[in-house]
Every structure is written in C-alpha cells, then in structure tokens.
C-alpha positions as CSV (number, residue, x, y, z in Angstrom):
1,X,0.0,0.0,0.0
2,X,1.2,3.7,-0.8
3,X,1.7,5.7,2.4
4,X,3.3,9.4,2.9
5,X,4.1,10.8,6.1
6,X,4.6,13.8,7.8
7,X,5.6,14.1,11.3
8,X,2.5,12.9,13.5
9,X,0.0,12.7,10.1
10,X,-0.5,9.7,7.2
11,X,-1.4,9.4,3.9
12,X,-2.6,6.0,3.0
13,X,-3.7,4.1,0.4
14,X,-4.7,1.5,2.6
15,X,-8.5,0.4,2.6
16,X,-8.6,-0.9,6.2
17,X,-7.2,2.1,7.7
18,X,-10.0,3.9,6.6
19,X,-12.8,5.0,8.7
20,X,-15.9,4.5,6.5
21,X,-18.2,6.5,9.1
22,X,-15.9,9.0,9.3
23,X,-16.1,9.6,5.8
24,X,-19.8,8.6,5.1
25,X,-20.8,11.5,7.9
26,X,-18.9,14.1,6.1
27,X,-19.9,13.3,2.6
28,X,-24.1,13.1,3.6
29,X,-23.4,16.7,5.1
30,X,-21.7,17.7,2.4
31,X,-22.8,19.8,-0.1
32,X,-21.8,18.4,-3.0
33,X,-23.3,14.6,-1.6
34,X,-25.6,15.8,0.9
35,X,-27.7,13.1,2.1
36,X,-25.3,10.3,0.3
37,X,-26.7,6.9,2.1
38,X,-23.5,4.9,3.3
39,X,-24.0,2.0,1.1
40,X,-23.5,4.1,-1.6
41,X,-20.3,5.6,-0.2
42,X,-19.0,1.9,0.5
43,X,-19.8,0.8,-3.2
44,X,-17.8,4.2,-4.1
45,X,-15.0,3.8,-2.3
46,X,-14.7,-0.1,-3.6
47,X,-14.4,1.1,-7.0
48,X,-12.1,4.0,-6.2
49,X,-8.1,4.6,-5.2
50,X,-8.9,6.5,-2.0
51,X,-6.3,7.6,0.4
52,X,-7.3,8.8,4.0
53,X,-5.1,11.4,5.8
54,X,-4.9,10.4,9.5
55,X,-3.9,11.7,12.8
56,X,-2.4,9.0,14.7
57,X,-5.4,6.3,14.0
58,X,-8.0,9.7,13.4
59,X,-8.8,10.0,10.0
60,X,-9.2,13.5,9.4
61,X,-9.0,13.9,5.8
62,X,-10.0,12.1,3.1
63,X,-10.5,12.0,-1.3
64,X,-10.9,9.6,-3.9
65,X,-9.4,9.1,-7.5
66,X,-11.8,7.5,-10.5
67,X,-9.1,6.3,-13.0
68,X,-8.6,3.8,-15.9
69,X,-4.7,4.6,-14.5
70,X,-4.0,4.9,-17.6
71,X,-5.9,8.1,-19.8
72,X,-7.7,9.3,-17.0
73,X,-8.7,10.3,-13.6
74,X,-11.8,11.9,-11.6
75,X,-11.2,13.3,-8.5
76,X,-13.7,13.3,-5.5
77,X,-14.6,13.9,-2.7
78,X,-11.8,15.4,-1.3
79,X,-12.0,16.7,2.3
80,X,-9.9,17.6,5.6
81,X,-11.9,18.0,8.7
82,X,-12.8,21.4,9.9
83,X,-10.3,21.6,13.5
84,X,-7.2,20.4,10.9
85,X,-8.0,22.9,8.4
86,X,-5.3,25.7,8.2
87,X,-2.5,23.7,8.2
88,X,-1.4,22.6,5.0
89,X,-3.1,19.3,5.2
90,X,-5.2,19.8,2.1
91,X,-2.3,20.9,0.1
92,X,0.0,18.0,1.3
93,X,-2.8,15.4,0.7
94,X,-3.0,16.7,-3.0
95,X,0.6,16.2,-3.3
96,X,0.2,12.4,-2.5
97,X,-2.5,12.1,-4.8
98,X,-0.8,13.6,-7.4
99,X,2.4,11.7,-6.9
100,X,0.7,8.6,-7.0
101,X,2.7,5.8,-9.1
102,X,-0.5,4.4,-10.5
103,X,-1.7,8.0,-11.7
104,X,1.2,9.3,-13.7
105,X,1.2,9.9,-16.7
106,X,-2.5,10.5,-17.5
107,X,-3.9,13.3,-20.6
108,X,-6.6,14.4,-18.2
109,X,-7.7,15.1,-14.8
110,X,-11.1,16.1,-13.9
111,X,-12.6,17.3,-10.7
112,X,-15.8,19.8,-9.8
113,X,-15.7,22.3,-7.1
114,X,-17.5,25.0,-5.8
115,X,-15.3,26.9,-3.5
116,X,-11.7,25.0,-3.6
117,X,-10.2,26.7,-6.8
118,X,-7.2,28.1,-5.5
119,X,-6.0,24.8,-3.8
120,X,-6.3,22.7,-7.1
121,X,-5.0,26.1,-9.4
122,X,-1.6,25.0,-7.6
123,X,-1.9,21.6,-9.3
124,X,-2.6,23.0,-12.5
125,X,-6.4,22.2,-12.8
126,X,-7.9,25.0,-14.5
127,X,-11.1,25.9,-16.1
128,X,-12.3,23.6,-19.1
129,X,-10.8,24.9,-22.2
130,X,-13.5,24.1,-24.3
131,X,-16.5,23.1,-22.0
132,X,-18.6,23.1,-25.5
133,X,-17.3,19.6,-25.5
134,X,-18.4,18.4,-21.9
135,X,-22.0,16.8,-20.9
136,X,-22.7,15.7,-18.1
137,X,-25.7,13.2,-16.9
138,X,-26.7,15.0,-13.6
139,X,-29.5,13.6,-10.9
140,X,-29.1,15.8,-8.0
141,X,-32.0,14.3,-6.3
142,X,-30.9,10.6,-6.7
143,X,-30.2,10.3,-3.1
144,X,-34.0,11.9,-1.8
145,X,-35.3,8.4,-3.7
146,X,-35.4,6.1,-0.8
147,X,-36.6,8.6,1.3
C-alpha cells in the first residue's frame, strides 16, 4: 500500500485504515453529496483509489481518484476535517495524490468544485478549455429516492 508521512499525520492508500463512518458522515453533510446513504459511499470507495489522511489512527481527511490509470482520472470527494484545516493538510494530501505511481502519466484530470479553486490552481487544474465539449448526466435528487 502507498503511504506518505509527515511528522504525526498519514497518507494512506490503505483500505482498512480507513474509517468508513468518518467519511460517510462528512460526505451526507456535504454539499456536494448531501444526504449520500453509506452504502453508496461503501460501493464508491470499492471502486475507487482512495487515500485517508490520518492523525495518529484519526482520520481526518479524506478523497478519492476515479481512473482507468492509464488516460484518465476523476477526483472526488476530497476533504480535511474542519479543527485540521489551516494547516497545510489539504495541500500535502493533494501532493500524495498527485504523486501517486498508478496515476502518472494520464492526458486528463477532472474534478468539480465549488469553492476550492485556489487549492487545485496550484496543481494545474484549470477551467475547461472548451467546455462546449463536456455533458454531463446529472440527478441531483438521486439520493432523496429512498426517502
């Protein structure tokens, strides 16, 4: 398993060091996933390279790469608790993403925000160059259904 450290904090790729309620509370309060059941976010982060930022044995960051590992790669749900922001924490955990062995080397990286520009402007994400070309399939209510 990948794994970065610095000083008392983690970055793993490691799937059992990750604390699935940890994450599932932050993404249903989200707004981008707001009210995301956890079976969904367990099916997600099956079929994802996710990496947790920890404390100690705290996870208190979190995101999640979409990738053929070889073209592309989508990233998600990216997140550092509220009492660690401030710190660098976001920046470093980008850092580990993007110097991930599996996901060099790709023509494209996606990822949708609403108020984290700046942050991924340092990793050279930028505005679509020709979002003429983009579509998207969008069903913001999809997770109001079992409700």
């Amino acid at each position: 398993m990948n794994s970065w450290v610095n000083g008392t904090f983690t970055v793993t790729c490691d799937p059992a060091r990750m604390d699935r309620a940890v994450i599932a509370e932050f993404l249903a309060s989200s707004y981008w996933a707001k009210g995301i059941p956890p079976t969904t976010v367990e099916k997600s982060l099956a079929h994802s390279l996710c990496f947790a930022l920890l404390d100690g044995h705290r996870q208190v960051g979190f995101a999640r790469v979409i990738s053929d590992y070889a073209t592309i790669a989508f990233l998600n749900d990216v997140f550092v608790l509220a009492e660690y922001r401030g710190r660098g924490l976001s920046k470093w955990l980008m850092e580990c993403i993007t110097s991930h062995p599996e996901l060099q080397g790709l023509r494209r990286w996606m990822l949708a925000t609403r108020d984290a520009h700046r942050l991924y402007e340092k990793f050279g994400f930028t505005p679509l160059k020709k979002p003429e070309v983009f579509m998207e399939r969008h069903n913001p209510g999809v997770y109001d259904a079992g409700a």
